[in-house]
Residue, then its C-alpha position, 0 to 999 in steps of 0.5 A: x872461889x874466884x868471883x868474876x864480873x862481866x860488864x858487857x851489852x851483849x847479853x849473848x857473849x855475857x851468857x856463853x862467859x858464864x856458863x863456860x867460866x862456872x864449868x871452870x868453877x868460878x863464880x859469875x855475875x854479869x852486867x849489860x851496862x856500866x850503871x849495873x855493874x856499878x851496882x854489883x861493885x857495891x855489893x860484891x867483891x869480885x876478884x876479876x871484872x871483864x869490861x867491854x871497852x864500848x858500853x851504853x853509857x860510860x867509855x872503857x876508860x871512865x868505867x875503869x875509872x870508876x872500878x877504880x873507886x869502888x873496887x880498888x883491888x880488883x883486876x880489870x880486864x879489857x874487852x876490846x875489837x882489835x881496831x881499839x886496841x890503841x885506845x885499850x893500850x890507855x887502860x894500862x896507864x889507868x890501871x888495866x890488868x890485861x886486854x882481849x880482843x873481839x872475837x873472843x874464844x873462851x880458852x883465850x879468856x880463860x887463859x888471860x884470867x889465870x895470868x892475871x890471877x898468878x900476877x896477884x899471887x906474886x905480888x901478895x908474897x912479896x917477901x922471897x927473893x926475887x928470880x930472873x923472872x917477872x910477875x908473869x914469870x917470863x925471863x927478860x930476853x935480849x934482843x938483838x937490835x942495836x937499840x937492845x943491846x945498848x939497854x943491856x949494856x945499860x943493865x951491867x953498868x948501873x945494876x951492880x950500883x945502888x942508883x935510882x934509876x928511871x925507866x921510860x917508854x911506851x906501854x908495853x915495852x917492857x919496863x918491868x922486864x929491865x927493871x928486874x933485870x937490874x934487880x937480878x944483877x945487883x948486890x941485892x938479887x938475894x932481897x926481894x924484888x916488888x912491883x907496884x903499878x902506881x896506874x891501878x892505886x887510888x889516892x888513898x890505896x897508893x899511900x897504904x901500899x906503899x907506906x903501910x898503916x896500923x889497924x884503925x888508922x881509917x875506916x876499914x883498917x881492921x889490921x896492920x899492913x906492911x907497905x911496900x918499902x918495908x916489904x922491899x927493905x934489903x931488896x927492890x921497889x919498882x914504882x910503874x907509872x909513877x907520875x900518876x901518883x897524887x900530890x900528897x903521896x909525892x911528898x911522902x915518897x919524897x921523905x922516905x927518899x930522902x930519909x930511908x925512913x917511913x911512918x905507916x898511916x895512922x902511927x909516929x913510929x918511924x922504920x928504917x928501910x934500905x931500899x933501891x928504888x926504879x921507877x917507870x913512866x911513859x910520861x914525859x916527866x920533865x914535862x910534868x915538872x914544867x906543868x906542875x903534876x910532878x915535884x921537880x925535887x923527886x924528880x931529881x932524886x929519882x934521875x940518878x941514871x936513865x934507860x929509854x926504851x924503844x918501841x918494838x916498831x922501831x926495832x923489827x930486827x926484834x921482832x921475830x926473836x920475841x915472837x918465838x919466846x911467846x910462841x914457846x910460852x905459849x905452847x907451854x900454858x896451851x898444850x901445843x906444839x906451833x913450830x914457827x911462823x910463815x913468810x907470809x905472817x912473819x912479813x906481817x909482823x914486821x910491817x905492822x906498827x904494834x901500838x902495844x908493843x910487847x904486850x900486843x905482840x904477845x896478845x897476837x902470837x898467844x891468840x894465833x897458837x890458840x887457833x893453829x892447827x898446825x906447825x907454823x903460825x899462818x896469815x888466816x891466825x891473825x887478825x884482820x889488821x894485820x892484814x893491811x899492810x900497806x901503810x904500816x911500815x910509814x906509820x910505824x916509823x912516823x908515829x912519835x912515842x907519847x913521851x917524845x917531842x915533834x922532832x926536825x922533819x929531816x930526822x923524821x924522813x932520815x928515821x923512816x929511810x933506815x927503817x925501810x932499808x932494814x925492813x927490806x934487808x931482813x925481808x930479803x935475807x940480807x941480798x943487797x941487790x933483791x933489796x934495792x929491787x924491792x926499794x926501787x933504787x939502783x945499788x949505789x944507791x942503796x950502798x951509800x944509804x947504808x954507809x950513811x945510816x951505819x948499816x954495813 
């Protein structure tokens, strides 16, 4: 049976989880504070622990911490109001499994902790070959902007070659995705494919996942593991996060980097490994290096080929097609039948800023087929953020990713006008004069923008 914590200090929303989630037939504990919880961490092992993000006395973010510790293998989920939901999209890079927003509906929450599960479940079989698909069994799709065309192009050129390649971007935007997409259209699509989030491992957790140990080589090794390089021999690994690996693991990785060999924790013996490597960050590793938290020697290794990822607010002509993807996935772990989306919402979607990037998108449409009753998506199914528009679209283009540096102030402005002649180009279904109407310039105008940004 799958055993569930909830930390939470509302002891209604603890009492109505627990009684619908045992209906379900998990077994529940609940906590109404982060000192509590910690208390049933240590004398229990629970397979899910649903965190609220504001507790009495720790933070989400240092009560992750602390899971992370103690319970090194369980999946958190974050429980947040949607004003958080930045300060949730932190939990990732920490190891967070996946987020719900307030207010909470139980067959959200239920559906959320059987995607979390089926994600454990694909990384516990790591060795069949690996599909199309990633660990939550979506395909990757292609958008249409010109940002995602250059990334799939990027695809076919490195994927038939055996380069380290480093993927970087913001949380959310779908590292993964492009990472088994590579996979998929190599030499090696018939090996296996694994995922490790280097966010969610302890120090100590990180150098067994990924090199293995021989039973008895600390406390609790009962028995031998196979790591993760050993695992992927003849396939992929797919490092996510990977600057927050500790030092000493730096140093191993960059052995078996070097060498194509690993020696599992606690033995001399050493096993010859034929693995790709692609990692992952939304860090700025250069940085890193510059700041000593990241070994400049592993990081070129790994820099044999780049793919940058833009943010989803930086390419609203992706937008809609994503949305309809997890509008059908939706419908098919739901039961409904949502067609599409309205005007109205679909003008929402495109102005709002998306911190999350897929990931919140995702949240969003999964949450707004939850509750429509009807054929298409409407402005009440979504949250009350979205709702407030008005300053969306400015802070969506001059927001900088975290990864990036401040850039020259005319770039900026340059950067905000194109998103705003785009944003008004799909509103208006590519009308060139409802479009200058709507931007307030006359049509010469809004041609010779559209000639300087290339986008006749």
């Amino acid at each position: 049976m799958t055993n569930i914590l909830i930390i939470d200090d509302d002891a209604d929303i603890c009492l109505l989880l627990k009684k619908f989630l045992e209906k379900k037939n998990f077994s529940v504990q609940t906590a109404l504070d982060g000192k509590e919880g910690e208390q049933c961490l240590k004398s229990t092992f629970f397979d899910i622990i649903l965190c609220d993000f504001k507790l009495p006395d720790y933070s989400g973010l240092e009560m992750l911490e602390k899971i992370k510790i103690i319970a090194p293998e369980s999946k958190v989920v974050i429980i947040t109001g949607y004003s958080d939901v930045q300060k949730a999209v932190e939990a990732f890079r920490k190891g967070a499994a996946d987020y719900v927003t307030k207010p909470l509906y139980p067959d959200e929450i239920l559906l959320t902790i059987k995607n979390v599960l089926a994600q454990g479940k694909a990384m516990a079989k790591p060795s069949k070959p690996a599909s199309s698909k990633s660990s939550t069994g979506k395909q990757y799709l292609v958008g249409e902007s010109p940002q995602s065309q250059t990334v799939y192009k990027n695809i076919q050129l490195i994927a038939p070659t055996d380069l380290s390649v480093i993927i970087t971007g913001e949380t959310g935007t779908g590292k993964e995705y492009v990472a088994r997409a590579i996979h998929t259209e190599s030499n090696r699509k018939e090996g296996p494919f694994i995922p490790i989030d280097c966010g969610a491992l302890s120090n100590e957790l990180a150098g067994s996942e990924l090199f293995g140990h021989v039973k008895g080589a600390f406390s609790g090794a009962v028995a031998n593991k196979t790591g993760c390089f050993v695992a992927a021999n003849g396939g992929t690994l797919f490092l996510d996060e990977i600057g927050n690996l500790s030092y000493e693991n730096q140093i191993k990785l960059l052995r078996v980097l070097q060498e194509r060999k690993v020696s599992p924790i606690g033995s001399v013996k050493e096993i010859e490994v034929d693995v790709r490597v692609i990692v992952a960050t939304n860090e700025n590793l250069k940085e890193a290096v510059k700041k000593g938290n990241f070994r400049e020697d592993i990081y070129h290794r790994l820099n044999e080929f780049k793919i940058e990822l833009s943010p989803i607010r930086e390419r609203p002509a992706d937008i809609l097609l994503f949305a309809r993807e997890f509008i059908q996935i939706s419908n098919q772990m739901l039961h409904k039948k949502v067609k599409g989306i309205s005007e109205e919402a679909m003008e929402m979607f495109q102005r709002y800023a998306w911190h999350g990037n897929l990931r919140e998108l995702r949240n969003v449409v999964q949450r707004a087929v939850l509750l429509s009753h009807t054929e298409l998506i409407e402005k009440g199914h979504l949250p009350h953020e979205l709702w407030d528009t008005s300053t969306r679209e400015e802070e969506a283009v001059i927001v900088p990713s975290l990864h990036q540096t401040p850039q020259p102030l005319k770039l900026v402005v340059a950067k905000a006008e194109k998103m705003a002649i785009t944003n008004a180009l799909s509103y208006t279904d590519n009308n060139r004069s409802e479009t200058a109407k709507l931007l307030g310039v006359d049509r010469k105008t809004l041609y010779n923008k559209m000639r300087a940004y290339d986008l006749d």
